[in-house]
GUVOKOL-766705 format. One record per atom (N, C-alpha, C): x, y, z. Coordinates in steps of 0.05 Angstrom, whole numbers, padded with zeros to 5 digits, always signed. Example, Ala and Ser with C-alpha at 12.3 -4.5 7.8 and 13.67 -1.06 7.14 Angstrom:
+00264-00114+00156
+00246-00090+00156
+00264-00066+00156
+00257-00045+00142
+00273-00021+00143
+00258+00001+00157
This chain:
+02366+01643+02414
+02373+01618+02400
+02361+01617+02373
+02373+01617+02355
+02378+01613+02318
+02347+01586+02313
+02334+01584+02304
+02323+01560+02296
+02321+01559+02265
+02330+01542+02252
+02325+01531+02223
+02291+01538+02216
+02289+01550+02194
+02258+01537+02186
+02253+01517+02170
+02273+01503+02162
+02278+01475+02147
+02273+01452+02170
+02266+01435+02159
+02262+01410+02176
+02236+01391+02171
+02250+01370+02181
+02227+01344+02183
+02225+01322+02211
+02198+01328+02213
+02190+01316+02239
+02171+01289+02226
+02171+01262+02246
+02146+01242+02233
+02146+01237+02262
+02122+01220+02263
+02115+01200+02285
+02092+01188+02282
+02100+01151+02288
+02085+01129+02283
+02068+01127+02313
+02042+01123+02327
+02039+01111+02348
+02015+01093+02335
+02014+01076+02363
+01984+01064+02369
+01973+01060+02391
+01946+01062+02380
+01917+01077+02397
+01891+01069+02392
+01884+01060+02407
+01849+01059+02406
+01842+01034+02385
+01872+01017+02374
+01865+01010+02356
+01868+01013+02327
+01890+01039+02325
+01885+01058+02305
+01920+01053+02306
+01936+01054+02282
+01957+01064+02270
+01958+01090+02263
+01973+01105+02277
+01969+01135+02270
+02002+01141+02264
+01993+01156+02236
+02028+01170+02232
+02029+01191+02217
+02044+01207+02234
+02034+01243+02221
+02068+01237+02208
+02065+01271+02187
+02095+01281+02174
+02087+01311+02171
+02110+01312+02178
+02117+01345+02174
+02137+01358+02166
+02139+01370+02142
+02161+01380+02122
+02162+01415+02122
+02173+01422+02132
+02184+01455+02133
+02207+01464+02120
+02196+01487+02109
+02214+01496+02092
+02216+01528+02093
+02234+01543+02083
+02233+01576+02100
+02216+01589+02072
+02201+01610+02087
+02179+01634+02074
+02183+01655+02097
+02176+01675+02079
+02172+01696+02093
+02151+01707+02112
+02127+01685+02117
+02109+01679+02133
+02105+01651+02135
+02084+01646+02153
+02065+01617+02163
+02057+01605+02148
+02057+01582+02125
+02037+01582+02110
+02040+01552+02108
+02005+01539+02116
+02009+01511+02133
+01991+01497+02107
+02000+01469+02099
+01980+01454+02087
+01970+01424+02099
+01951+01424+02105
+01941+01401+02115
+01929+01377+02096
+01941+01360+02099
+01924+01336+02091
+01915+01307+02106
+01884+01303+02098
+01875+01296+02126
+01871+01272+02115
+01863+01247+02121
+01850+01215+02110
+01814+01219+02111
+01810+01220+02095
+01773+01222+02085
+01759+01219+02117
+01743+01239+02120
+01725+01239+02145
+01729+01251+02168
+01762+01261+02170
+01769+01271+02191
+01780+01301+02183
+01767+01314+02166
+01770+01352+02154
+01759+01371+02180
+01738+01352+02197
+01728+01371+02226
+01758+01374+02241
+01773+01374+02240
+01806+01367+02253
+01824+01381+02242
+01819+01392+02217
+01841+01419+02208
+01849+01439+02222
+01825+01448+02227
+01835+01471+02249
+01845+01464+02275
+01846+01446+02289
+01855+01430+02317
+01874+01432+02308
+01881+01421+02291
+01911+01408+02281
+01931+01439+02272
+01924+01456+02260
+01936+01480+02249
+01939+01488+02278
+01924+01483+02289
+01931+01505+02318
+01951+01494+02326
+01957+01464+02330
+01982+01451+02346
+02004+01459+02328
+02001+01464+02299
+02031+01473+02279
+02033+01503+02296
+02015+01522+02294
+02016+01552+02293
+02035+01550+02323
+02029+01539+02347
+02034+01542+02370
+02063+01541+02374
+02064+01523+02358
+02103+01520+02352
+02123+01530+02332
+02111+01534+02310
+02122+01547+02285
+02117+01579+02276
+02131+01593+02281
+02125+01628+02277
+02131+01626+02238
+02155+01616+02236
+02151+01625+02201
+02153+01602+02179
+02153+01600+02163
+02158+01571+02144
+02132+01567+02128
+02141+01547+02106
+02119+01533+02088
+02117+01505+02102
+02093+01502+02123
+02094+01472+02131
+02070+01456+02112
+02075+01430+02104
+02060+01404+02091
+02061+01393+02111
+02031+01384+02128
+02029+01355+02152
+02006+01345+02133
+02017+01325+02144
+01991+01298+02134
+02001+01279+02153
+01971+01256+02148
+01962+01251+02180
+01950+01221+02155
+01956+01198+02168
+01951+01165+02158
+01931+01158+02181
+01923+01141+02183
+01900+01125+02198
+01897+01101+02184
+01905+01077+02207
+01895+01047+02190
+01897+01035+02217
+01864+01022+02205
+01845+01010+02231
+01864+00979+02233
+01869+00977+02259
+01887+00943+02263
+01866+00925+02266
+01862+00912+02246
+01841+00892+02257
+01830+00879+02278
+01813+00867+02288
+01804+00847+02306
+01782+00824+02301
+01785+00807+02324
+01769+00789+02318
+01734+00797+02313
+01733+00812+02330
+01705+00821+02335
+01688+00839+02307
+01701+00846+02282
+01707+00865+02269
+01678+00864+02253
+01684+00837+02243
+01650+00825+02221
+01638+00803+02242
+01609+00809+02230
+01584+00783+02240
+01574+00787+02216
+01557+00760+02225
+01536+00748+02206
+01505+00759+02215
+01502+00786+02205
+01473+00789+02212
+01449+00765+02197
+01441+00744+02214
+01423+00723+02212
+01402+00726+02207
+01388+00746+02215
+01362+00755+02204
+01358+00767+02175
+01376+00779+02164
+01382+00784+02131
+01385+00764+02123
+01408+00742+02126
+01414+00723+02109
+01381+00704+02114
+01378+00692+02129
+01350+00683+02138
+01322+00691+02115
+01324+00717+02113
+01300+00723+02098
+01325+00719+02060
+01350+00716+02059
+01344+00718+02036
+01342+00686+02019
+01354+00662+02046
+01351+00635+02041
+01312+00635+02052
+01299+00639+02052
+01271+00634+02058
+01264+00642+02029
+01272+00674+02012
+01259+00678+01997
+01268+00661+01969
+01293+00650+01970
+01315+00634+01948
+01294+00608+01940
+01290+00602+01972
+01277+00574+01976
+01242+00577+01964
+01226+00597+01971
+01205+00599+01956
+01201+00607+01926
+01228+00622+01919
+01225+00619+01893
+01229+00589+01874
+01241+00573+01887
+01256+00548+01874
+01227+00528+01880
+01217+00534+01894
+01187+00518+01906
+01169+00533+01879
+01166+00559+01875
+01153+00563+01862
+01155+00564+01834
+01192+00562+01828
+01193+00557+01797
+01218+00540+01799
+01200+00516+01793
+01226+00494+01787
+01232+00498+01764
+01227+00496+01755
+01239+00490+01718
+01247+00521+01709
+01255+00539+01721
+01262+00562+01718
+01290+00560+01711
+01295+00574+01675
+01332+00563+01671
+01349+00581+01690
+01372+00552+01684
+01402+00570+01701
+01396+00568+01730
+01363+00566+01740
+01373+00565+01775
+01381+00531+01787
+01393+00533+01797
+01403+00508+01810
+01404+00503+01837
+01381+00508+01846
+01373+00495+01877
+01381+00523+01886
+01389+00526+01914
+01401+00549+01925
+01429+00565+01925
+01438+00550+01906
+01462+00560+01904
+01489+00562+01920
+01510+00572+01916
+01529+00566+01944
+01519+00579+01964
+01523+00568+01990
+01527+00594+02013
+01541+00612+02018
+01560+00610+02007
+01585+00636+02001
+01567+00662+01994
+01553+00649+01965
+01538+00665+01951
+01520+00684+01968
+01506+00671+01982
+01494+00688+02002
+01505+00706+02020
+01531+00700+02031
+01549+00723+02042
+01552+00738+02035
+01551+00740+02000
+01564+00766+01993
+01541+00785+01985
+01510+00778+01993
+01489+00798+01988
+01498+00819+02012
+01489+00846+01991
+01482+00868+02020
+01473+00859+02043
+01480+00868+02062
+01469+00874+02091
+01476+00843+02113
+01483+00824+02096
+01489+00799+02107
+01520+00795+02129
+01539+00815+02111
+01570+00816+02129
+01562+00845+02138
+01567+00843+02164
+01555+00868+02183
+01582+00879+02196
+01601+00904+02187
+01626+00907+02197
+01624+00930+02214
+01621+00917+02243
+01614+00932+02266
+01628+00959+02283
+01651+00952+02256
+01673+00986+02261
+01654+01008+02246
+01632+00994+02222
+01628+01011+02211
+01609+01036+02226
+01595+01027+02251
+01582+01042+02260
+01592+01065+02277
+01622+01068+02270
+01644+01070+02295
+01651+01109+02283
+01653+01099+02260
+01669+01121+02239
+01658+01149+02244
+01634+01156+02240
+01626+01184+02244
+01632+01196+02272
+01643+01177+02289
+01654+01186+02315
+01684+01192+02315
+01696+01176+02294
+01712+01170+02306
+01732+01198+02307
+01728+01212+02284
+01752+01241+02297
+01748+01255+02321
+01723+01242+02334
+01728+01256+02364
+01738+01244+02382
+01734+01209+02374
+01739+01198+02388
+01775+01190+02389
+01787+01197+02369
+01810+01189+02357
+01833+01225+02370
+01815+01243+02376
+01829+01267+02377
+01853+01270+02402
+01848+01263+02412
+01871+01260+02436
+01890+01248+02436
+01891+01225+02417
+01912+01215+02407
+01925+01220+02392
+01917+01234+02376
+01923+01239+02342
+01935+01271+02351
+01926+01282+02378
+01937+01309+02380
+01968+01299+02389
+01970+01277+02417
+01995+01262+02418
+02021+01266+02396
+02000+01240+02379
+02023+01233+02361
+02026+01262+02341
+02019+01291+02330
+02016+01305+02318
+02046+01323+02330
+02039+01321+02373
+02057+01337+02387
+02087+01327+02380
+02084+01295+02378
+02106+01283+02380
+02122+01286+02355
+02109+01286+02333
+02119+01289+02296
+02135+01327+02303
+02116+01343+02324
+02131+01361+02324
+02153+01366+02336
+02159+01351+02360
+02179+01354+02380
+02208+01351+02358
+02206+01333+02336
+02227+01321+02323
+02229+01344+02302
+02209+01356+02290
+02225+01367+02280
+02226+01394+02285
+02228+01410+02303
+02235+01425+02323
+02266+01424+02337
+02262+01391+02339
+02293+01388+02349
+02314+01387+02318
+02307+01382+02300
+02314+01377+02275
+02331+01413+02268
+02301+01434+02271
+02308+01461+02265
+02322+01472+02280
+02324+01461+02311
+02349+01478+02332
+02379+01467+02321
+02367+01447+02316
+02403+01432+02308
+02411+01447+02282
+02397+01443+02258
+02414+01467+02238
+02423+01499+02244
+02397+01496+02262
+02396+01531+02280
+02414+01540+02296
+02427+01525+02303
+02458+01528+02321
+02482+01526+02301
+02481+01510+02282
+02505+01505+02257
+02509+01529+02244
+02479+01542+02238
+02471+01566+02230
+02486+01590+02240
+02475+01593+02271
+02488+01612+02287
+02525+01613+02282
+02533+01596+02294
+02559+01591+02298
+02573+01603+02263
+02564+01593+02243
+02568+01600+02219
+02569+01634+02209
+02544+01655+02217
+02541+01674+02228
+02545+01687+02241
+02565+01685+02265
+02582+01683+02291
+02610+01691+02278
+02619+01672+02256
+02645+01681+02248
+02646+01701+02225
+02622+01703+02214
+02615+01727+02188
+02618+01753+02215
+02597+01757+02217
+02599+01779+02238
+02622+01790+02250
+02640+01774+02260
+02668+01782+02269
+02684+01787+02245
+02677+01787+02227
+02700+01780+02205
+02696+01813+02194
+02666+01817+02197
+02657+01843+02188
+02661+01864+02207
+02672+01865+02235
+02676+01871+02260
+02702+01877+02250
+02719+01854+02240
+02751+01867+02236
+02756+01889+02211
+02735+01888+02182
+02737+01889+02163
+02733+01919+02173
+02706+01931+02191
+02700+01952+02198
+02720+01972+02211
+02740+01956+02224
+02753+01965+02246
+02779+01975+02223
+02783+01960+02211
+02808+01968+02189
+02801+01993+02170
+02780+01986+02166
+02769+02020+02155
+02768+02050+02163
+02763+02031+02200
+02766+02060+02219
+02796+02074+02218
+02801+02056+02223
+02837+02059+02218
+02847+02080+02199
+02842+02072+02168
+02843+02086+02146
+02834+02114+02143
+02809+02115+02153
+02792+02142+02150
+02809+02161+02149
+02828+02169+02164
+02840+02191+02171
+02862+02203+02153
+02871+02180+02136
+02895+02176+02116
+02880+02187+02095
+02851+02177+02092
+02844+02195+02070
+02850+02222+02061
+02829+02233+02082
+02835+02265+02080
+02863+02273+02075
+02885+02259+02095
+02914+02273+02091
+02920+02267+02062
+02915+02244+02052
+02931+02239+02023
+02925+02255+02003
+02890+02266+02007
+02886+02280+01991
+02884+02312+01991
+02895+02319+02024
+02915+02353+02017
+02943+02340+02009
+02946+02319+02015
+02974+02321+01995
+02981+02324+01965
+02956+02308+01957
+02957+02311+01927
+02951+02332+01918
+02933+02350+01931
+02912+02372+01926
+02936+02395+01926
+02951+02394+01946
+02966+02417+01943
+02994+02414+01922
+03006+02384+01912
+03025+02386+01902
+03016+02387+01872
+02984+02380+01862
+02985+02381+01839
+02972+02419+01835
+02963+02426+01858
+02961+02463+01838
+02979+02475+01850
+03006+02455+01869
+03030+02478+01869
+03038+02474+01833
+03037+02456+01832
+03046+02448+01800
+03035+02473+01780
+03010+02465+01776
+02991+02485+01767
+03000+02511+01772
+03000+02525+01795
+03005+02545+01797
+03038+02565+01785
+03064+02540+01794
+03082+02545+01786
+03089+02548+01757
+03071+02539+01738
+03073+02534+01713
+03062+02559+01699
+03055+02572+01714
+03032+02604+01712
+03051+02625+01737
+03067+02616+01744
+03082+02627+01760
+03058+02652+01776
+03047+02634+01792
+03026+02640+01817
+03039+02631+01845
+03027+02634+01863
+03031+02630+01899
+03008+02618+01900
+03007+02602+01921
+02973+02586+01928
+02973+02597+01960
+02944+02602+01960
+02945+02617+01993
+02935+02587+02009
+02958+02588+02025
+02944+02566+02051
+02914+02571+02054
+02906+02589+02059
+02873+02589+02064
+02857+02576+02046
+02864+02588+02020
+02845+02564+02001
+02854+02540+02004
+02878+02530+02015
+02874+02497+02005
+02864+02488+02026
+02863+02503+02054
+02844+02492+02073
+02821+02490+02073
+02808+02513+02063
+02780+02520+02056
+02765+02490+02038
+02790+02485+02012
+02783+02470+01992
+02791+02427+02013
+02809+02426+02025
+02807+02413+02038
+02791+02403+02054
+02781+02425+02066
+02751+02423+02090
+02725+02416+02076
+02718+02430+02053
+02701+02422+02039
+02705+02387+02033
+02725+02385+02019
+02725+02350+02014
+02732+02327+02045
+02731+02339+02058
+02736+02329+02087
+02706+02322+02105
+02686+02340+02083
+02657+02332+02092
+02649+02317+02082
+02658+02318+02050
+02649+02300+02024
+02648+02277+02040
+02687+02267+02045
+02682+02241+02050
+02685+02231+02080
+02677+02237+02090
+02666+02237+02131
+02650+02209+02122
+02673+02198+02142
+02656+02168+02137
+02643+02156+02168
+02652+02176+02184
+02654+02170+02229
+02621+02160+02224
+02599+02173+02214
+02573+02163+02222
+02567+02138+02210
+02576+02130+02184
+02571+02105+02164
+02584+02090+02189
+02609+02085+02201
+02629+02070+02205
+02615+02060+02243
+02602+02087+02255
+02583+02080+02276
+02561+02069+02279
+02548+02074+02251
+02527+02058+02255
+02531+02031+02245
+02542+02022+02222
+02552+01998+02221
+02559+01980+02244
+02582+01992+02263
+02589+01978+02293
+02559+01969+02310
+02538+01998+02307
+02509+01985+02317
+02496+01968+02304
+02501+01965+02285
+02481+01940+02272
+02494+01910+02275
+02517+01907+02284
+02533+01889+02287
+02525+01886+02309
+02523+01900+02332
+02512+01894+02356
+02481+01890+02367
+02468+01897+02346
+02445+01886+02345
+02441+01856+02335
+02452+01859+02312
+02454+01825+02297
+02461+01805+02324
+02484+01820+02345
+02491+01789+02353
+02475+01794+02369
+02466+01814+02383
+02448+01811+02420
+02420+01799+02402
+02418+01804+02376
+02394+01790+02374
+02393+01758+02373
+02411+01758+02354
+02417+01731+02353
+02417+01705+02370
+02432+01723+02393
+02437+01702+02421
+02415+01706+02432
+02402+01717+02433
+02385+01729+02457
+02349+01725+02451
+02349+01728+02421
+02315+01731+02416
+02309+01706+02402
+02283+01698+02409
+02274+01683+02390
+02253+01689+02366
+02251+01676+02345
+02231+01680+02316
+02250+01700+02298
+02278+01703+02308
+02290+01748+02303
+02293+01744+02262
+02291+01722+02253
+02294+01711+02228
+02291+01744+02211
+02261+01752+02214
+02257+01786+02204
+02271+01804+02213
+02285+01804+02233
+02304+01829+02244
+02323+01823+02238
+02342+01798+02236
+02360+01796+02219
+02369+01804+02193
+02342+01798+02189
+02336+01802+02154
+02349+01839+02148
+02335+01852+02167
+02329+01875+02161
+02357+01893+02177
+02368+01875+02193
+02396+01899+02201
+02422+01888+02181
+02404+01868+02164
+02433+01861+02146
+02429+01876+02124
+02407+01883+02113
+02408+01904+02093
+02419+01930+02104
+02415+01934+02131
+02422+01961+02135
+02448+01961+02132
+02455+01939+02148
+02494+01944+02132
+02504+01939+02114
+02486+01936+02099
+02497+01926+02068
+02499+01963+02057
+02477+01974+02063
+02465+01999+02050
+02497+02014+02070
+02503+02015+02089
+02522+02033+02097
+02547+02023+02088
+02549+02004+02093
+02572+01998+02064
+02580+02001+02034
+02561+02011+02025
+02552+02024+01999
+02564+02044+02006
+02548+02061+02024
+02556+02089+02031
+02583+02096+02028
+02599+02088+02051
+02621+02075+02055
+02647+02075+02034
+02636+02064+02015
+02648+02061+01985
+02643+02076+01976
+02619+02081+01976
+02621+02118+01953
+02633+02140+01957
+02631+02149+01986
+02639+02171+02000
+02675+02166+02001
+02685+02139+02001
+02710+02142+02011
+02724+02138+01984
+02739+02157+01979
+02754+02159+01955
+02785+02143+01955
+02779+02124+01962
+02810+02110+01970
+02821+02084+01956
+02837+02070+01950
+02834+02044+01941
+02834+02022+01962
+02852+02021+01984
+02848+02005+02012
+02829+02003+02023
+02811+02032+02030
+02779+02032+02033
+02754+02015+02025
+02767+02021+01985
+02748+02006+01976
+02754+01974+01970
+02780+01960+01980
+02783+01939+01969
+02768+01919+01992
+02771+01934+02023
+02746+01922+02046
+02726+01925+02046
+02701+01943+02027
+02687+01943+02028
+02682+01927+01999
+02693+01920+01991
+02691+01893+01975
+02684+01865+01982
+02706+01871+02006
+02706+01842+02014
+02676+01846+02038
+02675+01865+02052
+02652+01873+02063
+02630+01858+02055
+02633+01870+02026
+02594+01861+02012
+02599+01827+02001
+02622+01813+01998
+02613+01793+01991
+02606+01778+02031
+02625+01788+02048
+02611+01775+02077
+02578+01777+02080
+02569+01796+02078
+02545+01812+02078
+02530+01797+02058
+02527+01782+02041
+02526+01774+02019
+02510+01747+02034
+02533+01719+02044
+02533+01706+02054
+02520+01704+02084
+02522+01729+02094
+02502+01730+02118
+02467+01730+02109
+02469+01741+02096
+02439+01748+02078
+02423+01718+02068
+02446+01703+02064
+02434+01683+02044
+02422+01659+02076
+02442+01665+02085
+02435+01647+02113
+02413+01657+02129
+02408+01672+02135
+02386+01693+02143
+02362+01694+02139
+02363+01686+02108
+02333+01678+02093
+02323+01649+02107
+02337+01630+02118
+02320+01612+02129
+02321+01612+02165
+02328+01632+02175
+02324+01633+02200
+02294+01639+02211
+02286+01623+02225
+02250+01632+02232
+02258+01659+02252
């Protein structure tokens, strides 16, 4: 089964308290190559997290990043009493001890006092240096879940893919098969020409042509352009492409690599065969081949 290496997976949950929402953007390369981005404090988690991409993804450029936002509660701030305490005791002995001191005005608001250090005590804060361990089982969850989607994302182009590839292949199956056909017309057309242009030749010099040489000279160009092995192995690479196709998964690199091979025997193909019908399918050959190639590049 075909999988895309394009795709996008997300997923929102909540946990522990925690808003968690990963993304994941894939795109095709010729290897693995993962970028992580994490929310400040939680970098001990890269490698956790690369392992859950690696486990599922054989090739692509993946970008995940990963949000965190704490849902508040009631319980969240206090009033540590003993700070504020010592700093109205010391407000109060200063004002005892300098009245007439400018600009002070008794004790000032109480607000004011709230907003000294150490007075609003935010009891998540003691929470944080735990929390990527404590947060990891969830965050592996919601990470599995951002992947499930887009996994299902890459099978779905990955089948549009196939099917698309499915009809190239056959097309190159008939293109091949019309060539086989031809092969044989070559050779004859050209003892036909071969012998009517140096009966020509010869009659003009008033000579005889010995059957032996034009067979001799026939046989020689009958090796030239022997096209049976180009035209066999092509049929095997076609049958590799599809048993791989259907059959293997990650085959994105073996694809890659039995489509050049038939590109290169179709070359062959065209050089060796001296014909114009020959070469007007192996025309159309290399632009199929062409279009298989381009699709190919994003198969994982």
């Amino acid at each position: 089964m075909l999988v895309s290496m394009t795709g996008f997976g997300s997923a929102t949950t909540r946990e522990n308290g925690f808003l968690i929402s990963s993304e994941i953007r894939a795109v095709n390369n010729r290897f693995l190559k993962t970028t992580i981005k994490l929310p400040d404090g939680f970098a001990s988690l890269e490698t956790k997290i690369d392992e859950l991409l690696h486990a599922q993804i054989v090739r692509g450029t993946v970008n995940f990043s990963l949000k965190l936002d704490r849902e508040a509660t009631e319980n969240d701030l206090e009033v540590n009493s003993q700070t504020l305490k010592r700093y109205l005791d010391e407000a109060a002995a200063f004002a005892r001890k300098y009245p007439d001191a400018p600009a002070f005005n008794g004790l000032g608001s109480f607000v004011e006092f709230l907003r000294l250090p150490g007075v609003i005590r935010d009891k998540s804060a003691s929470e944080r240096e735990n929390l990527p361990t404590l947060l990891w089982d969830a965050i592996a969850r919601n990470v599995n879940a951002a992947l499930e989607r887009l996994q299902e994302m890459r099978k779905t182009e990955g089948a549009a893919t196939a099917t698309y590839l499915a009809g190239n292949i056959e097309q190159l199956r008939v293109s091949i098969g019309e060539i086989k056909e031809l092969a044989p017309t070559v050779v004859a057309n050209y003892r036909e020409r071969l012998a009517e242009r140096v009966g020509k030749a010869l009659e003009e010099k008033g000579a005889t042509l010995d059957p032996v040489d034009l067979i001799r000279e026939v046989a020689i160009y009958t090796d030239k352009v022997d096209i049976s092995e180009e035209i066999s192995r092509f049929y095997s690479h076609l049958d590799q492409f599809s048993t791989a196709m259907n059959n293997e998964t990650a085959c994105g690199k073996k694809l890659d690599f039995v489509t050049q091979e038939m590109f290169r025997e179709t070359n062959t193909i065209g050089s060796k065969a001296n014909s114009p019908d020959v070469l007007r399918h192996v025309v159309e050959m290399k632009s199929t081949i062409e279009r298989v190639r381009e699709m190919v590049q994003n198969v994982e």
